[in-house]
VOPAGU-2260 file (C-alpha; in pm, 1 decimal, decimal comma):
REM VOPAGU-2260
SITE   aa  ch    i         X         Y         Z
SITE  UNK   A    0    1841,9     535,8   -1453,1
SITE  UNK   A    1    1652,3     868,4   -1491,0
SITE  UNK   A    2    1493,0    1041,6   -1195,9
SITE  UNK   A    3    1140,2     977,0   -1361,5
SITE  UNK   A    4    1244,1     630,0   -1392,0
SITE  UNK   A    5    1321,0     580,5   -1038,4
SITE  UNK   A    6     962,7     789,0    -997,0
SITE  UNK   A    7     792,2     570,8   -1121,6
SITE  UNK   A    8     993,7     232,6    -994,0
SITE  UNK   A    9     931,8     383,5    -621,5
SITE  UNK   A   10     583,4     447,7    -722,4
SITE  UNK   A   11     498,1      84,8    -853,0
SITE  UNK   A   12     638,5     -49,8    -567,0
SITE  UNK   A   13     480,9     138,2    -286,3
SITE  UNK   A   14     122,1      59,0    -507,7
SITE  UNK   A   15     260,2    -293,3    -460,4
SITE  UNK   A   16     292,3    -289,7     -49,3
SITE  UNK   A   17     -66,0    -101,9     -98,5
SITE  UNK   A   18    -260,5    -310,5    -247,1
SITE  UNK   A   19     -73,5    -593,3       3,4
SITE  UNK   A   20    -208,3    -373,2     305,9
SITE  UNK   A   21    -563,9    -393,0     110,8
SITE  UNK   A   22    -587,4    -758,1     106,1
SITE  UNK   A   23    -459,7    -737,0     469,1
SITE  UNK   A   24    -688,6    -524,4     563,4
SITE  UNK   A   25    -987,5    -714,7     394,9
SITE  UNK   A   26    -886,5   -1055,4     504,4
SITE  UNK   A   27    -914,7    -895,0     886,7
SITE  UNK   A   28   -1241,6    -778,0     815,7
SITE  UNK   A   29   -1144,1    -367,1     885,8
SITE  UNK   A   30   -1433,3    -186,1     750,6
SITE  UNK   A   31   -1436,6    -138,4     367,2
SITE  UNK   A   32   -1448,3     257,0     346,7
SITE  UNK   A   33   -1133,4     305,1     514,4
SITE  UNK   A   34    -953,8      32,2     306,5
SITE  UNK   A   35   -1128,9     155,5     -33,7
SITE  UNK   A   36    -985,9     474,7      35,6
SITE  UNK   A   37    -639,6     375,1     137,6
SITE  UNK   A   38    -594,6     134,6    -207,3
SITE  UNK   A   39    -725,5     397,6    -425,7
SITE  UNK   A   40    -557,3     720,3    -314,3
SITE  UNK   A   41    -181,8     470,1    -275,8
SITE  UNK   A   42    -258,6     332,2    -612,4
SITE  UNK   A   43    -362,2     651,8    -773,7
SITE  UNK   A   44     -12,9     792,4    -720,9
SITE  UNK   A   45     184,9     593,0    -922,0
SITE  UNK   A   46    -105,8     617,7   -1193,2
SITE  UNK   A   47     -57,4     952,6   -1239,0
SITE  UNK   A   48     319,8     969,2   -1242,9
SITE  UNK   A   49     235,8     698,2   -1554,1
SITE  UNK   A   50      34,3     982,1   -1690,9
SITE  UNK   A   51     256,9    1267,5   -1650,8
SITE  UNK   A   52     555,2    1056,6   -1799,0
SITE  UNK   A   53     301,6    1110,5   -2130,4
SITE  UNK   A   54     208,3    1419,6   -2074,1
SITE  UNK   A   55     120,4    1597,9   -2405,3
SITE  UNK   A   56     282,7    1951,3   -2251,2
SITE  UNK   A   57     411,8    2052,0   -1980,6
SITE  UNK   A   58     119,7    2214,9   -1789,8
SITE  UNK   A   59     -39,4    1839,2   -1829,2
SITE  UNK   A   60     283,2    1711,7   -1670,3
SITE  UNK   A   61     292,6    1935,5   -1388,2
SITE  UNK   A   62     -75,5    1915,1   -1349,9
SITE  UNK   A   63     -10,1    1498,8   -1284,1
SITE  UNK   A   64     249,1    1539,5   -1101,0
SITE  UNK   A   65      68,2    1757,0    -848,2
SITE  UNK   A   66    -204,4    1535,5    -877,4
SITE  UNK   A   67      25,7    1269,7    -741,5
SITE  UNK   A   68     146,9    1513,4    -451,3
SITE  UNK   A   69    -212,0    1558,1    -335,7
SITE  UNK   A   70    -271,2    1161,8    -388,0
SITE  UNK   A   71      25,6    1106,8    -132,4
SITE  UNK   A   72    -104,5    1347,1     129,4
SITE  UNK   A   73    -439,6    1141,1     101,8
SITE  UNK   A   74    -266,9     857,8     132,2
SITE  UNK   A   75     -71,2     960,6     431,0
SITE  UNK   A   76    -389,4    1058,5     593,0
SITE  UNK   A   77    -536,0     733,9     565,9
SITE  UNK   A   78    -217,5     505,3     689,1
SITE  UNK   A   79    -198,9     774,6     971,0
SITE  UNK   A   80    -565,0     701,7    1090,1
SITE  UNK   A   81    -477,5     296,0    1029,6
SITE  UNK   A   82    -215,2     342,8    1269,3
SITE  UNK   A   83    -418,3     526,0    1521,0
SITE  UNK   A   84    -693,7     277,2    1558,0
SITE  UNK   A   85    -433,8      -2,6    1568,3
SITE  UNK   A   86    -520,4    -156,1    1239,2
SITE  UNK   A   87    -151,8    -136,8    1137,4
SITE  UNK   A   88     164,0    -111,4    1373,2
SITE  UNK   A   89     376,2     161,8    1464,3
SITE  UNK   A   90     661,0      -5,6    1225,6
SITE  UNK   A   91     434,3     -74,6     912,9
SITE  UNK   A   92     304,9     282,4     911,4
SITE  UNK   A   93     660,2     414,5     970,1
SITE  UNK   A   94     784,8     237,6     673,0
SITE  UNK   A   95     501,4     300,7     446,6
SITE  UNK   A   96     514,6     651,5     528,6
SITE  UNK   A   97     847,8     706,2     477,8
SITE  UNK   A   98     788,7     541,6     119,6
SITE  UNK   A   99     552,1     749,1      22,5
SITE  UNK   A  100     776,3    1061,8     160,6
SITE  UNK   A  101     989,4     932,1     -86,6
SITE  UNK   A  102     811,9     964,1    -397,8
């Protein structure tokens, strides 16, 4: 498997676990903003990746790529303040965080 593969298959999955945090999130009633922010910054990664995969040159490609650098950083950001408030443990922002170091 390429590295762009493997990308993109580590990018797809963490959307996956976000978008599971999301409905987590919503089902406890946590207040919308944060968890708006949190499934569109963690979803927006791997959507970009997609985009620089078919990029038209290679200033587009890099330009998606470090799209998806600044969309992990959000994300981080986010799942950091979750864990500080106590909306999600220690151990669920450890691994998610270490996922999204990942990518």
């Amino acid at each position: 498997m390429t590295r762009e593969n493997m990308i993109v298959k580590k990018s797809k999955c963490f959307a996956v676990h976000i978008m599971q945090l999301v409905q987590m999130l919503t089902d406890q009633k946590r207040p919308f903003f944060i968890v708006q922010q949190v499934g569109r910054s963690g979803t927006s990664i791997g959507a970009n990746i997609i985009e620089a995969e078919h990029a038209i040159s290679k200033k587009d490609f890099l330009l998606k790529m470090y799209i998806s650098y600044k969309e992990c950083n959000e994300t981080l950001y986010w799942l950091e303040l979750l864990s500080e408030v106590g909306y999600i443990s220690k151990e669920q922002y450890g691994m998610m965080k270490e996922e999204c170091m990942e990518i």
